[in-house]
Backbone as JSON, one array per atom type, in Angstrom:
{
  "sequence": "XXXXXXXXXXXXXXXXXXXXXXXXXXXXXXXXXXXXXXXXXXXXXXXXXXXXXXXXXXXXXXXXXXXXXXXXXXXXXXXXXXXXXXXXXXXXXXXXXXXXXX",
  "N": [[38.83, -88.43, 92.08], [37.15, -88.99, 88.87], [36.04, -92.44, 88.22], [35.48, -95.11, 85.62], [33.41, -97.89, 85.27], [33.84, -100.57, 84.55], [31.48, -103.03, 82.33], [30.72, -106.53, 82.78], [31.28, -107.89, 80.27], [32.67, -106.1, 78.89], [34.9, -106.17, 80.29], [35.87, -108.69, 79.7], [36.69, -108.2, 76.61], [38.34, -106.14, 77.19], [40.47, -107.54, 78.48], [41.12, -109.29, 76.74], [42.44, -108.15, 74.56], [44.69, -106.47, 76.11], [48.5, -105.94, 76.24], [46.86, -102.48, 75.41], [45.97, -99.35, 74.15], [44.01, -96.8, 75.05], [41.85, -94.47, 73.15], [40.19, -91.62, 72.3], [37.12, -90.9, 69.99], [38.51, -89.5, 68.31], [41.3, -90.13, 67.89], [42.89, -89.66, 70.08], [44.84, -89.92, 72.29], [44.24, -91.16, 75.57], [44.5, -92.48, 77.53], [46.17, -95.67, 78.92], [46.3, -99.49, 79.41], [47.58, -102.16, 81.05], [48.52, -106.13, 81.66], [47.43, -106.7, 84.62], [49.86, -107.87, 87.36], [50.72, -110.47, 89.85], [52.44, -110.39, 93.31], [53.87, -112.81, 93.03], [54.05, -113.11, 90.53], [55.5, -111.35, 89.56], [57.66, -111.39, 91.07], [58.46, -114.39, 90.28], [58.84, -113.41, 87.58], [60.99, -111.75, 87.73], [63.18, -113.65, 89.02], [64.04, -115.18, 86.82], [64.39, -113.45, 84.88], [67.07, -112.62, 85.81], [68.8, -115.12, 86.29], [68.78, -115.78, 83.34], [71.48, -114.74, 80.89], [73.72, -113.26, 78.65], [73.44, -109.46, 80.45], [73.32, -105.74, 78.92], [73.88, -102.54, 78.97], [71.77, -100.03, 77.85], [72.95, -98.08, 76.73], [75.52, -99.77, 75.66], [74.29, -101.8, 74.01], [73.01, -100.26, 72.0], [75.92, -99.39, 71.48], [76.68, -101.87, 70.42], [75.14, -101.7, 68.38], [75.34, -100.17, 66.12], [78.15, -100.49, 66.06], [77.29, -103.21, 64.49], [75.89, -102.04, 62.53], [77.56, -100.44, 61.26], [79.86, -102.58, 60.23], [78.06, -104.04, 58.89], [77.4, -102.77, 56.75], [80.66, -101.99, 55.62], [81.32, -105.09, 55.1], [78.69, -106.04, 53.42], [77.14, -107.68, 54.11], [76.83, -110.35, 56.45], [76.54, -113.62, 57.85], [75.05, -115.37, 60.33], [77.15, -116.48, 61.75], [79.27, -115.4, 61.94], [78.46, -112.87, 62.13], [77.94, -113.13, 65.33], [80.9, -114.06, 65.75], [82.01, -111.47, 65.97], [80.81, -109.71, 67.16], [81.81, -110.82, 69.78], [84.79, -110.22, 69.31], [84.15, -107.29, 69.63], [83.63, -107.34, 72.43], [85.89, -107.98, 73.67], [87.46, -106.5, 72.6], [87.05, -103.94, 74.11], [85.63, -104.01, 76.27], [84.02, -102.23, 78.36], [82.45, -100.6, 76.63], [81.13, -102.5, 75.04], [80.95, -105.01, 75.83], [79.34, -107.51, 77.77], [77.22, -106.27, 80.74], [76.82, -108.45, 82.65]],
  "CA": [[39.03, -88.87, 90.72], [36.27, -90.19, 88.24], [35.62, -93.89, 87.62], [34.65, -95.4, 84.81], [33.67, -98.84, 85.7], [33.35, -101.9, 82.85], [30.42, -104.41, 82.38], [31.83, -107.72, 82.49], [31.44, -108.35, 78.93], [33.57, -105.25, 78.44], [36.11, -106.18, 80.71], [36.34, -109.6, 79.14], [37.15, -107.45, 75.47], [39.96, -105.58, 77.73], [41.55, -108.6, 79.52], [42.02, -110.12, 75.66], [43.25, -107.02, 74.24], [45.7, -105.92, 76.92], [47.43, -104.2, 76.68], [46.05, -101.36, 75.15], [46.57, -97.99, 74.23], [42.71, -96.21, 75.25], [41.43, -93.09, 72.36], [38.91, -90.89, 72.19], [36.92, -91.47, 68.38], [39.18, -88.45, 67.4], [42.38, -90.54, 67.77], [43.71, -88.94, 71.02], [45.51, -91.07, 73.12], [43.77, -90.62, 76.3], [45.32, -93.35, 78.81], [46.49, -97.09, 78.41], [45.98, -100.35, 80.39], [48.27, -103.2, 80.99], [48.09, -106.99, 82.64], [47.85, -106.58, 86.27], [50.89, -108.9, 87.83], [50.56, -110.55, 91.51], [53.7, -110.14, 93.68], [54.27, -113.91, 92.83], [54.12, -113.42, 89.13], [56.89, -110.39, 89.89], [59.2, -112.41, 91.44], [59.25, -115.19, 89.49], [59.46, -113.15, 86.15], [62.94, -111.31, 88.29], [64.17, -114.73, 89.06], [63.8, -115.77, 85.61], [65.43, -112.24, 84.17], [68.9, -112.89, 87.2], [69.36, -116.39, 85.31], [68.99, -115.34, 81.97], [71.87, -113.42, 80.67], [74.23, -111.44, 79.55], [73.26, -108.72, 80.21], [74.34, -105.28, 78.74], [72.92, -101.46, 79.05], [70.79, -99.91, 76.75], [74.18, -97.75, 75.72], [76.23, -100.88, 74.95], [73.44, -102.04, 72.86], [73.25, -99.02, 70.68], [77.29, -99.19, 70.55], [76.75, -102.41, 69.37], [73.68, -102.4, 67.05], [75.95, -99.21, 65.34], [79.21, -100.71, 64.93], [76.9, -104.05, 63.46], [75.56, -101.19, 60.99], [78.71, -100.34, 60.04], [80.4, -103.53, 59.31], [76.78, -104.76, 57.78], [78.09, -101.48, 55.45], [81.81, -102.47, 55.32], [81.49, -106.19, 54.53], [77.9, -105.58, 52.42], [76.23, -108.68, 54.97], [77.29, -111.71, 57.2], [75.7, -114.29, 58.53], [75.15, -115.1, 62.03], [78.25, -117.09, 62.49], [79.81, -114.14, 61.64], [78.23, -111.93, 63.63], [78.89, -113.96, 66.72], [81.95, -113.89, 66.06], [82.11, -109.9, 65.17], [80.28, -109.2, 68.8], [82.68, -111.41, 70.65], [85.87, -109.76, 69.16], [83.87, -106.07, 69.78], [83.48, -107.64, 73.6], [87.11, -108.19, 74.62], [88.49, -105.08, 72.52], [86.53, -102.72, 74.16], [84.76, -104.38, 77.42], [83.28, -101.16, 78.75], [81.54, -100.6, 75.51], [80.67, -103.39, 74.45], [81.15, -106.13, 76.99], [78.2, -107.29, 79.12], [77.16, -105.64, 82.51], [77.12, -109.11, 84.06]],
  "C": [[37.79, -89.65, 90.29], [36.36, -91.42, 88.17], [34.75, -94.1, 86.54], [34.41, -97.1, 84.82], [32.63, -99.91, 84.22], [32.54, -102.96, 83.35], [31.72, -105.88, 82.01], [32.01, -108.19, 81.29], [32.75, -107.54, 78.38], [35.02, -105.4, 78.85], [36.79, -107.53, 80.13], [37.26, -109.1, 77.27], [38.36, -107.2, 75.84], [40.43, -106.57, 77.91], [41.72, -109.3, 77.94], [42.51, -109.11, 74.86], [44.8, -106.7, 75.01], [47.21, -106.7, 76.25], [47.53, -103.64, 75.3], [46.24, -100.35, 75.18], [44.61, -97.76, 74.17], [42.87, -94.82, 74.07], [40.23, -92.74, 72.64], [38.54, -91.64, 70.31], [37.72, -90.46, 67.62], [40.3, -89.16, 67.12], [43.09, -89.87, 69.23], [43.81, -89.77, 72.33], [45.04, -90.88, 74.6], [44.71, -91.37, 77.62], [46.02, -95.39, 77.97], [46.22, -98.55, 79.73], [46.57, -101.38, 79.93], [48.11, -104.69, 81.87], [48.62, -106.64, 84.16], [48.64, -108.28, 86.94], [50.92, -109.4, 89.2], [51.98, -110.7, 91.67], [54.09, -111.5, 93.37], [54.62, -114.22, 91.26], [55.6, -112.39, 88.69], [57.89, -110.89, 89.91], [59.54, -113.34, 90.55], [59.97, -114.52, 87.71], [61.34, -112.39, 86.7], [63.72, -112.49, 88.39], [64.43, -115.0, 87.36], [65.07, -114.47, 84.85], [67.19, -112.52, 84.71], [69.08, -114.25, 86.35], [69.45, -116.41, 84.28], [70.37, -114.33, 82.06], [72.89, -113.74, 78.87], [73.71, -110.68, 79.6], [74.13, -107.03, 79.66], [73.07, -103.9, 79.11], [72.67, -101.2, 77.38], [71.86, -98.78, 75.85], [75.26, -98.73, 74.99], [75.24, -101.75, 74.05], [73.35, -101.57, 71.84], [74.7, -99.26, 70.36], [77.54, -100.64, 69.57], [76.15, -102.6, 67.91], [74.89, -101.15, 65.74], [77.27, -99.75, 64.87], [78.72, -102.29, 64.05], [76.66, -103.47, 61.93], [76.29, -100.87, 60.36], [79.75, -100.93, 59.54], [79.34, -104.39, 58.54], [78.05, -104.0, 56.32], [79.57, -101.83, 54.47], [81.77, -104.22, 53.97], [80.54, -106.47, 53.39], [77.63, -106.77, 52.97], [77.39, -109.6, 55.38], [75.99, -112.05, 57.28], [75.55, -114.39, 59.76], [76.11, -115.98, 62.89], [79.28, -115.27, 63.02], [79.72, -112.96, 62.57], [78.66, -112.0, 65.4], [80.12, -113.33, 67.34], [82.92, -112.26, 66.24], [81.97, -109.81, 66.47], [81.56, -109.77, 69.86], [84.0, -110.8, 71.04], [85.71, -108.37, 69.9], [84.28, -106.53, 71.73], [84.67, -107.35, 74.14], [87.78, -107.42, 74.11], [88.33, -104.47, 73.35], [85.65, -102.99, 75.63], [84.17, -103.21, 78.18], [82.45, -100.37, 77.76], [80.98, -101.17, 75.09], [80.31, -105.15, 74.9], [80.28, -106.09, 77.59], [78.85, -106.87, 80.24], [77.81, -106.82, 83.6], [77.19, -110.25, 82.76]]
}
């Protein structure tokens, strides 16, 4: 495989960019480049994610962001008590839809 290897001026440009989607001057998306993470910066961002929560999947997200869209529709807006309280109710109707993972 080629290398294309960056002057340090250049790599200082990348490292405040990143990341980065790479083009040609046509527009054609050629590759991309993201911050490189040490196994210590790994871990702690996983610890950090395991204490944060709830969590839910990326299908109970959609079922909620959809039935938000369609009581936005219904009621014609809330606020974010409201909502709260809207998600909460969706939670314990429906806990395999709508109920966090964990």
């Amino acid at each position: 495989m080629n290398e294309l290897v960056l002057t340090p001026e250049q790599m200082k440009l990348l490292d405040a960019a990143l990341p980065v989607v790479i083009k040609t001057p046509d527009g054609r998306v050629v590759g991309s480049a993201g911050p490189v993470f040490t196994p210590e910066q790994i871990a702690e961002m996983k610890a950090k994610a395991k204490a944060e929560g709830p969590w839910y999947s990326g299908g109970q997200v959609q079922a909620r962001l959809k039935a938000l869209d369609a009581e936005w529709k219904r009621t014609g807006g809330f606020d974010q008590g409201y909502m709260k309280a809207f998600l909460a109710k969706l939670s314990q109707s429906d806990p395999d839809t709508f109920g966090p993972v964990r």
